[in-house]
Structures are given as structure tokens and as C-alpha cells.
C-alpha positions in Angstrom: -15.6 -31.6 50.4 -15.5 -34.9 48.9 -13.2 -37.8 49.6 -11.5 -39.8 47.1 -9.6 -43.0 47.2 -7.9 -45.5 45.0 -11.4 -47.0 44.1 -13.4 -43.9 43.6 -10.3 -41.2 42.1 -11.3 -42.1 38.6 -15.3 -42.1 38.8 -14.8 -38.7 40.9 -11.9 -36.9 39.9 -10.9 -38.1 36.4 -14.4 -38.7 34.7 -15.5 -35.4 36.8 -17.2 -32.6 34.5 -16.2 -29.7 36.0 -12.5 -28.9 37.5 -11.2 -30.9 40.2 -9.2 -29.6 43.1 -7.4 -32.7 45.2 -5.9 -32.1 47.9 -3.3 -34.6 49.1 -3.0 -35.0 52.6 -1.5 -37.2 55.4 -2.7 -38.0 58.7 1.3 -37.2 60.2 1.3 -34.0 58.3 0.7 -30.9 61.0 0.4 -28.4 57.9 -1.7 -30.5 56.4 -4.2 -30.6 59.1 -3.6 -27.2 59.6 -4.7 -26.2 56.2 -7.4 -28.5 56.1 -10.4 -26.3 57.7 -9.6 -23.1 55.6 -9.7 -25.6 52.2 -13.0 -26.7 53.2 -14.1 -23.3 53.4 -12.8 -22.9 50.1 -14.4 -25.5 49.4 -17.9 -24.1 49.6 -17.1 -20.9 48.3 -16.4 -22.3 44.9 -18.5 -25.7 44.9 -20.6 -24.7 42.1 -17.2 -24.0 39.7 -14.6 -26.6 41.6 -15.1 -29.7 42.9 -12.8 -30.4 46.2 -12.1 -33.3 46.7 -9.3 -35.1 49.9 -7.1 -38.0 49.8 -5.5 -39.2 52.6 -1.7 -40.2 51.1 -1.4 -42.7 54.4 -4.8 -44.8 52.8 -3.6 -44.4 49.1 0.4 -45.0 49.1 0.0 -46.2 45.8 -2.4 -43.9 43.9 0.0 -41.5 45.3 3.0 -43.2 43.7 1.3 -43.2 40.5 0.7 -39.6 41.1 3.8 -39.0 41.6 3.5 -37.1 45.2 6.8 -36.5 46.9 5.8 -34.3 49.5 2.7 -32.8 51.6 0.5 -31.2 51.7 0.2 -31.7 47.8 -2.5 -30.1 45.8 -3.4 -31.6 42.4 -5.6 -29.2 40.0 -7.9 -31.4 37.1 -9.2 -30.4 34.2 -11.0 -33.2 31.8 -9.0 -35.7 33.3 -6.1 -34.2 32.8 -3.8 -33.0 35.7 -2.9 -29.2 34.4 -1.5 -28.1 37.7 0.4 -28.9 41.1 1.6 -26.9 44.1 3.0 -29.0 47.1 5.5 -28.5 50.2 5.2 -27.1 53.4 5.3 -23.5 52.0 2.0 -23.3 50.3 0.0 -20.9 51.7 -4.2 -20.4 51.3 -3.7 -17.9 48.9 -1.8 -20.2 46.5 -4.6 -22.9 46.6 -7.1 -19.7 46.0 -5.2 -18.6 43.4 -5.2 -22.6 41.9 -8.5 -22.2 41.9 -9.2 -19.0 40.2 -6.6 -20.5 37.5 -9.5 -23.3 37.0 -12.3 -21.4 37.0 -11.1 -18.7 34.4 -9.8 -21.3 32.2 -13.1 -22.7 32.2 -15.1 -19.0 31.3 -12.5 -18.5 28.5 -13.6 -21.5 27.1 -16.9 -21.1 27.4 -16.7 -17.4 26.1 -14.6 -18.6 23.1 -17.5 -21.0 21.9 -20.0 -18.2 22.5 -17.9 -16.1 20.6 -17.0 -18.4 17.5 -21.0 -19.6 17.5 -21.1 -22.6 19.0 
């Protein structure tokens, strides 16, 4: 699981050519480190499809300003660049961040099916 901060969020996450999963996190946050081993394992059950990556919102108060995070543990799904989804709050269980993930990765074979289908 990669980390991200202000400096590297763009090169990694934004300019990243496959579907990024970011999971926002604070060093205060119980759930959050809680959560943290079973997303790693997620982690390496989809690395070839979704690229994990961490920041830590105590590090990155104002990336997470611009991100507009208002509560942990936050989870921020990417897709060229583009943030396309977001799940966040002391409620979100492993199975919603699987499912996130999934949502990804079958957006990604539609699209690729699509060109196959219409030649490309």
C-alpha cells in the first residue's frame, strides 16, 4: 500500500493510470487504525486492478481541506484524475470499501469491453 502526501498525491493518485483507492486516515482515529490491516490486505488482493494508496489527514491538514474531508476514516475512489466516489464516517465497514473497489474495477472492464466491442 502506497503512501501519499501533499507532494506526491498528484504524481501518484491524480496522474495514476489505473483506479486509485485513498484511504484517509488519522493517527487519533481508533477505527481508522482498526481498519487499516484488513485494507492492506485488500490491498494486495486487488494490486494489479487498484492502486491503494494512505494519507495520514494529521500530515496533510490542507490537502485534506482541499479535499474536502470532514470526517474519518474517509475513503476517496479515482478514476483518471477524477474523484468518482467517497464513503467516510465511523460506520463504514470492509465490505463497503470492497464493494468501492469492485465499483472501480467493473467500471474499468466495461470500458474496456466497450472499445473491444465498437473496434477499437
Amino acid at each position: 500500500m502506497l503512501t501519499v502526501d501533499k507532494e506526491s498525491f498528484d504524481e501518484e493518485v491524480i496522474r495514476s493510470e489505473i483506479p486509485v483507492l485513498v484511504d484517509i486516515w488519522g493517527p487519533a482515529c481508533v477505527y481508522c487504525l482498526e481498519l487499516m490491516p484488513h485494507v492492506e490486505e485488500l490491498a494486495k488482493k486487488y494490486r494489479d486492478r487498484v492502486r491503494f494508496a494512505k494519507l495520514n489527514s494529521a500530515e496533510n491538514r490542507r490537502l485534506c481541506i482541499t479535499l474536502r474531508v470532514l470526517g474519518l476514516p474517509a475513503f476517496l475512489a479515482f478514476k483518471d484524475g477524477v474523484e468518482v466516489k467517497r464513503i467516510a464516517g465511523h460506520d463504514i465497514t470492509l465490505a463497503d470499501i470492497e464493494t468501492m473497489t469492485k465499483e472501480l474495477i467493473t467500471e474499468e472492464t466495461d470500458i474496456m469491453e466497450r472499445m473491444v466491442t465498437d473496434g477499437y
